[in-house]
ZAMARGU-4260 file (C-alpha; in steps of 0.2 Angstrom, whole numbers, plus 5000, padded with zeros to 4 digits):
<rodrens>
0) 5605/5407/5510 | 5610/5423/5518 | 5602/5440/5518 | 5606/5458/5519 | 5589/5461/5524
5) 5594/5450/5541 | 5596/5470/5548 | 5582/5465/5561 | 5593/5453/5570 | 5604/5466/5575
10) 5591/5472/5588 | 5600/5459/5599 | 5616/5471/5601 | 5609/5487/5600 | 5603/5493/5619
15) 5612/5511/5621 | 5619/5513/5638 | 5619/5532/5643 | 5634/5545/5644 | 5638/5558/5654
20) 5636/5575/5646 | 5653/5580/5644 | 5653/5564/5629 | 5643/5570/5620 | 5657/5582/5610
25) 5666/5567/5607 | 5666/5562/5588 | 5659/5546/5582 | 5669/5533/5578 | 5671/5527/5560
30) 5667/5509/5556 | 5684/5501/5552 | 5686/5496/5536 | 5683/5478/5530 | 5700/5466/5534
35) 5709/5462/5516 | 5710/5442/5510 | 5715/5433/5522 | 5730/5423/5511 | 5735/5426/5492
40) 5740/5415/5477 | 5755/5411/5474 | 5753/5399/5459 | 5736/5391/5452 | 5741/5381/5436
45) 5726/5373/5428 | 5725/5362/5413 | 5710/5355/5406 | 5710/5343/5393 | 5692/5338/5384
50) 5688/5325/5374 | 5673/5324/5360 | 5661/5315/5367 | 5663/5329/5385 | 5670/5319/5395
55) 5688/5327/5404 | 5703/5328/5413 | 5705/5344/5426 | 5725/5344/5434 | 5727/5359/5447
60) 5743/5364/5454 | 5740/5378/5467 | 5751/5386/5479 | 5740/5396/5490 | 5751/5407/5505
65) 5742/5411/5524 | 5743/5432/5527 | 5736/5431/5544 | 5725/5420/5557 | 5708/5418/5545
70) 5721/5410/5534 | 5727/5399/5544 | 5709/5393/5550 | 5702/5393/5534 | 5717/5385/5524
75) 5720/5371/5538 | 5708/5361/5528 | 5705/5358/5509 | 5689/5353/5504 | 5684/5348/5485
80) 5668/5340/5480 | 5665/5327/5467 | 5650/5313/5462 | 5654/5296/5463 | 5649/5284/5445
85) 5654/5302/5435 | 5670/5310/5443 | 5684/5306/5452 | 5697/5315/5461 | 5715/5307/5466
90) 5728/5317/5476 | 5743/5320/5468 | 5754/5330/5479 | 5748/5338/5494 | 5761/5350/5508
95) 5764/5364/5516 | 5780/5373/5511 | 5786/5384/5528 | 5791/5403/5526 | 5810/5394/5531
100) 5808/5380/5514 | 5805/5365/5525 | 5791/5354/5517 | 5780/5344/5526 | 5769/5330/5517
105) 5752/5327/5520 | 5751/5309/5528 | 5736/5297/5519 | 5729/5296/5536 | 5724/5316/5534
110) 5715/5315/5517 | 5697/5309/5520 | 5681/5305/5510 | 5664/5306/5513 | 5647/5309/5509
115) 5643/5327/5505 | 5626/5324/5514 | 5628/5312/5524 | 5610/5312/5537 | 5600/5313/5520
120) 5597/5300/5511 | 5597/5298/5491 | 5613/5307/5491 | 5624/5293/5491 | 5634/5299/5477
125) 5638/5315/5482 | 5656/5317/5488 | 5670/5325/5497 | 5685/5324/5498 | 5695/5331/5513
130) 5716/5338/5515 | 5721/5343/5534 | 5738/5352/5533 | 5748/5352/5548 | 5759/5365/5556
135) 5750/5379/5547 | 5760/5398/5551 | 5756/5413/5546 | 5770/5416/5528 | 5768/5397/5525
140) 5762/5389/5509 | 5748/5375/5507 | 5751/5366/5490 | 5740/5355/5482 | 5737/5346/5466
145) 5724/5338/5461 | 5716/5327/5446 | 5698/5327/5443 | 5692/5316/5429 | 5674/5318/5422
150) 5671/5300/5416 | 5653/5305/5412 | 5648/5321/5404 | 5638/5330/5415 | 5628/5335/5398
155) 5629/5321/5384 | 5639/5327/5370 | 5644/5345/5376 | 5655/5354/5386 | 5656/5368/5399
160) 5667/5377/5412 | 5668/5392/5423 | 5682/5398/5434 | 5681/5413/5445 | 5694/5423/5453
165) 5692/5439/5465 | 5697/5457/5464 | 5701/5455/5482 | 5714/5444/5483 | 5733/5445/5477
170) 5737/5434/5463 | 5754/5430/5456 | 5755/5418/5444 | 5738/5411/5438 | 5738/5401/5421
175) 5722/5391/5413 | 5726/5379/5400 | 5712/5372/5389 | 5715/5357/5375 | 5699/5354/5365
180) 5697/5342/5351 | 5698/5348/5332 | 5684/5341/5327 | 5675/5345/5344 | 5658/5358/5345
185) 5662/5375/5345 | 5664/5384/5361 | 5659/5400/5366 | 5670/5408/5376 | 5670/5423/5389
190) 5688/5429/5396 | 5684/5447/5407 | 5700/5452/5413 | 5712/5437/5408 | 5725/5437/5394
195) 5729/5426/5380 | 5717/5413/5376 | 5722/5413/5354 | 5720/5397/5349 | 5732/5386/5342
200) 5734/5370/5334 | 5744/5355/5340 | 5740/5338/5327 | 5721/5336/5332 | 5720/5346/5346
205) 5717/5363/5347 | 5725/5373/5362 | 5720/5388/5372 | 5731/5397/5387 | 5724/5412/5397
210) 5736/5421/5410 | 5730/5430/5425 | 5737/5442/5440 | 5731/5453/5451 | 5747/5463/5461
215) 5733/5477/5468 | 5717/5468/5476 | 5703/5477/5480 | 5695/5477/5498 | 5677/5474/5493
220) 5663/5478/5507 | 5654/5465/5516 | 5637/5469/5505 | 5647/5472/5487 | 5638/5462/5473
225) 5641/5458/5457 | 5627/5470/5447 | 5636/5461/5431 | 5646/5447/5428 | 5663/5458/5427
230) 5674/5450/5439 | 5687/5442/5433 | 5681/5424/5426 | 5684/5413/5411 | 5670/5404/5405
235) 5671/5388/5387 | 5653/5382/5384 | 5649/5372/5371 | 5629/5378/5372 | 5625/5392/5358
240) 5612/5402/5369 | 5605/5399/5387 | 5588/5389/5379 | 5600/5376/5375 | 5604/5374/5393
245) 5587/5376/5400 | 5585/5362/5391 | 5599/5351/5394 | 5592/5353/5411 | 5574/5348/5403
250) 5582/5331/5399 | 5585/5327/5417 | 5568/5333/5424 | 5557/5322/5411 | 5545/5314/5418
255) 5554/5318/5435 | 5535/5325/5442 | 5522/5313/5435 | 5508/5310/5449 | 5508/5296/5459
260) 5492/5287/5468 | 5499/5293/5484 | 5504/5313/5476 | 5488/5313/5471 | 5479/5309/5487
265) 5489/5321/5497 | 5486/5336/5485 | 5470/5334/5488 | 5471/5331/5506 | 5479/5347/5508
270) 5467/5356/5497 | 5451/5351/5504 | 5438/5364/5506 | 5450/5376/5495 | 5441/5383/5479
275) 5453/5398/5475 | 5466/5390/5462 | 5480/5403/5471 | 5476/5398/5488 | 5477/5378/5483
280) 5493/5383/5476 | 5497/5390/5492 | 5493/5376/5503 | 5502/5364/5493 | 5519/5376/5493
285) 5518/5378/5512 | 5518/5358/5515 | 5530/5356/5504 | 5541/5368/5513 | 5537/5365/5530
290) 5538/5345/5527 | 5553/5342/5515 | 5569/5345/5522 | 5579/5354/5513 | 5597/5346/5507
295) 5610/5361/5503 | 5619/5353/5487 | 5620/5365/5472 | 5613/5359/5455 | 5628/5345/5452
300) 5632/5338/5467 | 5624/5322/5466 | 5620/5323/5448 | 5609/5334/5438 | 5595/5323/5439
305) 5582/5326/5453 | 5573/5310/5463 | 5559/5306/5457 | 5542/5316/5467 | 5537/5301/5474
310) 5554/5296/5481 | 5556/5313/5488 | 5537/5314/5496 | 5544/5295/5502 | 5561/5302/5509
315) 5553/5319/5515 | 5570/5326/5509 | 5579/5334/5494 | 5588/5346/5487 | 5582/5362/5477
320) 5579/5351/5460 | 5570/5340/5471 | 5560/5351/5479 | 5554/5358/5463 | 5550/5340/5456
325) 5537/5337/5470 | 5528/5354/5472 | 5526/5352/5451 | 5519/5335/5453 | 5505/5342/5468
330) 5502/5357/5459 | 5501/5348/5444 | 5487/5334/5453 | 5477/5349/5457 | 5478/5356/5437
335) 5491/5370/5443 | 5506/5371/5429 | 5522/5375/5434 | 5540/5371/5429 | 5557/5373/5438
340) 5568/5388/5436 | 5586/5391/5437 | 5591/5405/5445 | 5612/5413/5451 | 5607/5416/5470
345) 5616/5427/5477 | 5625/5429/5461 | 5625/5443/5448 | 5611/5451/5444 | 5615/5450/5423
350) 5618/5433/5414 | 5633/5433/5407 | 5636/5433/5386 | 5643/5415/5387 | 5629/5404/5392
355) 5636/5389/5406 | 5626/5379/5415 | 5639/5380/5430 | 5632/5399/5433 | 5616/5394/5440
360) 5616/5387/5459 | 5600/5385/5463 | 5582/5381/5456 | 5565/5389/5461 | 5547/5386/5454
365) 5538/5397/5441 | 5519/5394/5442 | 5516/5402/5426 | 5496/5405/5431 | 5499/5416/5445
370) 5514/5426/5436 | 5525/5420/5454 | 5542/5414/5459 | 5541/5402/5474 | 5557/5396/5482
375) 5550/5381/5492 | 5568/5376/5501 | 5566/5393/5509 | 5555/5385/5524 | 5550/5401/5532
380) 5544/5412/5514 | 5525/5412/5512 | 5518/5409/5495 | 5525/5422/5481 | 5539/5430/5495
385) 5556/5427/5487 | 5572/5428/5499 | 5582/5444/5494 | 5596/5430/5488 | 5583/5424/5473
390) 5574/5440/5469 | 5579/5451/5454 | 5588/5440/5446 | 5586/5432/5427 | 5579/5414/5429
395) 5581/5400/5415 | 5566/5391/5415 | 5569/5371/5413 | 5557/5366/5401 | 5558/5380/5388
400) 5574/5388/5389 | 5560/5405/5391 | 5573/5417/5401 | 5564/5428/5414 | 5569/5440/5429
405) 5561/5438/5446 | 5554/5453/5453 | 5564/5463/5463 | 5553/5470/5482 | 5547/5483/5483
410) 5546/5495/5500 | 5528/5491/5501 | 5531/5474/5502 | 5548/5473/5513 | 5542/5482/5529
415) 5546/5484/5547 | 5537/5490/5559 | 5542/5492/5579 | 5535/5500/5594 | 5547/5504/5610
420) 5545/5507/5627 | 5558/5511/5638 | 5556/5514/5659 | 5569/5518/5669 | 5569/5514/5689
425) 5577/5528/5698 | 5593/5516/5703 | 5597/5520/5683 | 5592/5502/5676 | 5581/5500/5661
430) 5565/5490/5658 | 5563/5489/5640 | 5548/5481/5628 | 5546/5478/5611 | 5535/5474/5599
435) 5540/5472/5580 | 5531/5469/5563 | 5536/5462/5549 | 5534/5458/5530 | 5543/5452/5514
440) 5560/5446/5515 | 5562/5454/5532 | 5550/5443/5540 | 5558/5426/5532 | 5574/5431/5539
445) 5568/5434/5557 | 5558/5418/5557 | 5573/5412/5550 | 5582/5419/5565 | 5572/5417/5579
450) 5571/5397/5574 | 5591/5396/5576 | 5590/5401/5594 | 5587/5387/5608 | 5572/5394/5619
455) 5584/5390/5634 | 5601/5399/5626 | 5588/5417/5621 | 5595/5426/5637 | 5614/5418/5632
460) 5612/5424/5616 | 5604/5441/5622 | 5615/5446/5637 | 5632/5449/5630 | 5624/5464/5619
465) 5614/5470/5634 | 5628/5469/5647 | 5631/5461/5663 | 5617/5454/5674 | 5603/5461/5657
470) 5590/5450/5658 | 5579/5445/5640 | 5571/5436/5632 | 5558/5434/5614 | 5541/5428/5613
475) 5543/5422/5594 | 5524/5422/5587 | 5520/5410/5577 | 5536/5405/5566 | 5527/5393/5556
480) 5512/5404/5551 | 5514/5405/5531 | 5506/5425/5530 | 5511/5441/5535 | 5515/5449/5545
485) 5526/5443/5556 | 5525/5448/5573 | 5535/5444/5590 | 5541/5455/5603 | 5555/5455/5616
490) 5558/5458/5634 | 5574/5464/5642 | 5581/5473/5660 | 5597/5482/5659 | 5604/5486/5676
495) 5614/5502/5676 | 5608/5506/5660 | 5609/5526/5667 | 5616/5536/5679 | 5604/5548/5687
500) 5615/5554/5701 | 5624/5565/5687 | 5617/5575/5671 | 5617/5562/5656 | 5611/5558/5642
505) 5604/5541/5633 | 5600/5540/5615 | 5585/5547/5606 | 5584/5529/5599 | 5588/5518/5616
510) 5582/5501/5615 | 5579/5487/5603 | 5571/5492/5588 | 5578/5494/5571 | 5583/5513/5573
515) 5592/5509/5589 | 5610/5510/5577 | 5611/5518/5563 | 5621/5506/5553 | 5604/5492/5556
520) 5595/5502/5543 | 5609/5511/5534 | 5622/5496/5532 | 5641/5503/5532 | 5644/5519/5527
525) 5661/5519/5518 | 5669/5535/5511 | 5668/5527/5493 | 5661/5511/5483 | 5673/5504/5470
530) 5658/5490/5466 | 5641/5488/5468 | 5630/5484/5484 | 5612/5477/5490 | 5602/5489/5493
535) 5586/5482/5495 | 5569/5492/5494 | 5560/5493/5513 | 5549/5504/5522 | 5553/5505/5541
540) 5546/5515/5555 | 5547/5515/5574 | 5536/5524/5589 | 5547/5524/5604 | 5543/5529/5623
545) 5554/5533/5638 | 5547/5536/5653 | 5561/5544/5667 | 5557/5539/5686 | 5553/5553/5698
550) 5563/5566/5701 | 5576/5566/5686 | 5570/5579/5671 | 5574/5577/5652 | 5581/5594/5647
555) 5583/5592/5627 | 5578/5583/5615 | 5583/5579/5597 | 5574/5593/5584 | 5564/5586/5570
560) 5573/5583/5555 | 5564/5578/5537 | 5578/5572/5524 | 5573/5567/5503 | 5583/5561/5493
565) 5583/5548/5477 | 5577/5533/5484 | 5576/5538/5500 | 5563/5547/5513 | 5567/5550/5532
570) 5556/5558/5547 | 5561/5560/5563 | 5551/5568/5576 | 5552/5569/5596 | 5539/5577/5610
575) 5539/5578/5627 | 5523/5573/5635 | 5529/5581/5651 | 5548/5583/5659 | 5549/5564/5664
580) 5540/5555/5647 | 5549/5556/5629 | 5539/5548/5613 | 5548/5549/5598 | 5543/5542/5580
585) 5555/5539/5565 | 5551/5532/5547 | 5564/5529/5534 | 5558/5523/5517 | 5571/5517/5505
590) 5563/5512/5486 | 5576/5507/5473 | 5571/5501/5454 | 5583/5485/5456 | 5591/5476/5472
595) 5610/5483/5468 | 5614/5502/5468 | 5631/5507/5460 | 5645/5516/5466 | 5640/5533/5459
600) 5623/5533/5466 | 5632/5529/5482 | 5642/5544/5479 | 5625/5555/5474 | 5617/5551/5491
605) 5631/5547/5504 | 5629/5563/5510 | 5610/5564/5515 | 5613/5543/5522 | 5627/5553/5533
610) 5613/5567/5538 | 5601/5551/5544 | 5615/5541/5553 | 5618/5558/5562 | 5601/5562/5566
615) 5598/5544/5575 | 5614/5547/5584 | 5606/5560/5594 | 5602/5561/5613 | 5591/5565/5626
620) 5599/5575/5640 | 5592/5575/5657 | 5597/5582/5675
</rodrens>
């Protein structure tokens, strides 16, 4: 799961080269503005028909049209997922309508299926199913309808649904038909920005029809989230409050993490010589991350039933409810409680009114003695570290239906910590060294990070940021160490990094180190927010040396600057040790109550964020 505190893997792209004096006028450029969707809908027609005991039938008619290349890419191939022995999905009609009216039919040799997770076995069931269009333009339109039955109810005896749709893309003609059974359970239902919906009777059937558009689509930043559940969405649940679907969930998860011979002896394998309860719960999260290979299928795919925790400590894979099953049955051989926890990741930081158990993506483990959340797919997290995705976000728990929030980090606990030195050779090229600190979320992401990278690709991956002939590469610590902090450094020579023949300057943050850009630390800077955004709480400072060679003197340095506002604290402060040595040090703190902030503190503090990102865009002049 991704991560807006993933800002330390930008140090990769951020070595400043030096400019001569006469740039420094020049004004900054603006970052563009994020691209708009990358096609619209033309037509989505969806008719749900439910029967008493759950079960259903789901027909889709959509007509989606391709704006501009992503389009193209991404509407090329239709994917829709399904569980084999409780759904099916047929193909009913599947082309692409050129801007000129020609149609073209998709051939049955370009509709495939296969397994959803297809190297992990005990996922059998899980499917997709797979459309190719060809001959896909820019204007054209891909068309596709669809049946999905649900033979089995996902939840004997009731009934739920969900469907989403962005402020970001264009939307002509969207219509959601729902038939439910007179006699049927009631239905809570949540309609934000749709239309219709009256119910109306048709002999035993009772029929509901909800109309949605959207001529003016928003263009939503990269890190907008959804504070509440207000984008537009229709939701028909049969479940009176979200207890009832905790335990709905409950019924799947009985006796799903009873102890085995085999559990038992490895709980307490791994927890030889331990006392301290915490730290034996400890030891058993860390194997259990570092050992079971995590499957990415959300609650559903597959079923809602988790593998039992001896056939997942027998596979050594599983997905999240799996994962959960197994660390409950080692905790539980050791005396530890715990219980499994749904969670949105990613999602909205609010549930919303109508209670569905299609909202939730994800589960996590509450150990109920120890007050903590613990996300054991997350392999690189140490014990009671959330990922920013997971944290501050209500969680249902499984067997009780008892709804709680997760915390939300604080800046003392998400920090990052870097020192820089920088030595130039006199033919202008730049040695550069850094060492970096981590904690919280920042350190699981950069373990995270560092991982993906092939020892023999770091200087690949490094160069094209660093330019031509540059030179790096990363001693990575110890990824698998489950305590902070984190540490690991890097290496890198940039030849013609300066010019020395000529007054210059380079910048005041030079080198890589999470100052060394000010959108790293800052994110984007737009003129306005129409919706929320992350904004996590973190705490990061940097001590930074350049050392000039022999011969070339540093003329001006950045003044101090000292910036307060809500939530946010910056220092920045530069000395020179003597004409050809520059140390700098810089902190920003940034401590927020919740992980989201809102549009109008966004306009409140702009601003003073504008006053930082000028203050790292200053220079050191030398002649």
């Amino acid at each position: 799961m991704g991560s807006v505190l993933r800002f330390f893997c930008s140090l990769f792209a951020i070595f400043a080269f030096a400019v001569p004096e006469a740039a420094l006028a020049q004004p900054v450029a603006q970052p563009a503005q994020p691209p708009s969707a990358p096609f619209e809908i033309v037509r989505s027609h969806i008719d749900i028909d439910v029967n008493a005991d759950g079960s259903s039938v789901e027909t889709e008619d959509t007509a989606l049209r391709v704006l501009d290349s992503r389009g193209q890419e991404s509407l090329r191939r239709r994917t829709l997922s399904y569980t084999e022995g409780l759904q099916s999905i047929d193909i009913e009609s599947a082309y692409a309508l050129k801007a000129d009216g020609e149609k073209i039919d998709v051939p049955e040799r370009a509709i495939f299926r296969n397994s959803a997770a297809p190297s992990a076995p005990g996922f059998e069931n899980a499917k997709l199913l797979t459309v190719y269009f060809p001959r896909l333009d820019i204007g054209d339109e891909v068309v596709l309808v669809t049946a999905k039955k649900q033979t089995v109810p996902a939840f004997p005896g009731a009934f739920a649904m969900r469907k989403d749709f962005s402020r970001a893309v264009k939307a002509d003609d969207v219509q959601v038909t729902l038939t439910t059974p007179e006699n049927g359970p009631s239905l809570r239902i949540e309609a934000i920005g749709l239309e219709g919906g009256q119910p109306q009777t048709y002999g035993t059937k009772i029929r509901r029809i909800w109309l949605y558009r959207n001529d003016a689509p928003i263009t939503r930043a990269p890190d907008a989230v959804a504070a509440v559940d207000d984008n537009p969405h229709l939701v028909a649940s049969s479940f009176p409050d979200y207890q009832s679907v905790g335990r709905a969930y409950g019924a799947y998860f009985s006796g799903k993490a009873d102890t085995t011979p085999e559990i038992e002896s490895l709980a307490d394998q791994l927890t030889h010589g331990i006392s301290d309860r915490r730290a034996e719960a400890a030891a058993l999260y860390d194997w259990v991350c570092r050992n079971i290979a995590y499957v990415d299928l959300v609650p559903g795919a597959g079923g809602f039933a988790p593998h039992a925790a001896a056939d997942v400590l027998a596979l050594r894979s599983g997905d999240s409810k799996d994962h959960v099953v197994l660390l409950e049955a080692l905790l539980a051989a050791k005396g530890i409680a715990s219980e499994p926890a749904l969670i949105a990741a990613d999602g909205p930081y609010v549930l919303p009114d109508a209670p569905s158990p299609f909202y939730f993506n994800h589960l996590i483990t509450y150990v109920p003695e120890q007050k903590l959340f613990v996300d054991s797919t997350e392999r690189y997290a140490p014990f009671g570290v959330l990922p920013f995705a997971d944290a501050d976000r209500p969680a249902v728990l499984v067997s009780s239906g008892t709804i709680l929030d997760t915390p939300n980090a604080s800046a003392d606990q998400t920090t990052g910590r870097a020192t820089v030195s920088v030595k130039f050779d006199a033919d202008g090229t730049a040695n550069g060294q850094s060492q970096i600190w981590l904690t919280g979320s920042a350190a699981v992401d950069e373990r995270s990070n560092l991982a993906a990278i092939p020892p023999e690709r770091e200087n690949d991956v490094l160069q094209p940021a660093l330019g031509p002939g540059a030179q790096a590469s990363v001693d990575r610590g110890n990824l698998q160490a489950g305590s902070d902090p984190f540490a690991y450094s890097l290496q890198y020579r940039v030849p013609n990094a300066a010019n020395f023949s000529a007054p210059g300057a380079v910048s005041a943050s030079l080198g890589a180190g999470p100052f060394a850009a000010a959108g790293v630390v800052l994110g984007q800077l737009p003129p306005s927010r129409n919706t929320a955004y992350a904004c996590p709480s973190m705490a990061t400072s940097e001590h930074i040396t350049f050392a000039f060679p022999p011969g070339v003197n540093v003329t001006s340095i950045p003044l101090p600057v000292s910036i307060v506002a809500e939530g946010v604290r910056f220092e920045m402060h530069y000395q020179m040790k003597d004409p050809q040595t520059v140390a700098g040090s810089i902190m920003l703190r940034m401590d927020h109550p919740r992980a989201f902030c809102t549009p109008d503190y966004y306009a409140k503090t702009r601003s003073d964020l504008e006053r930082i990102a000028t203050s790292l865009r200053g220079k050191i002049l030398y002649k």
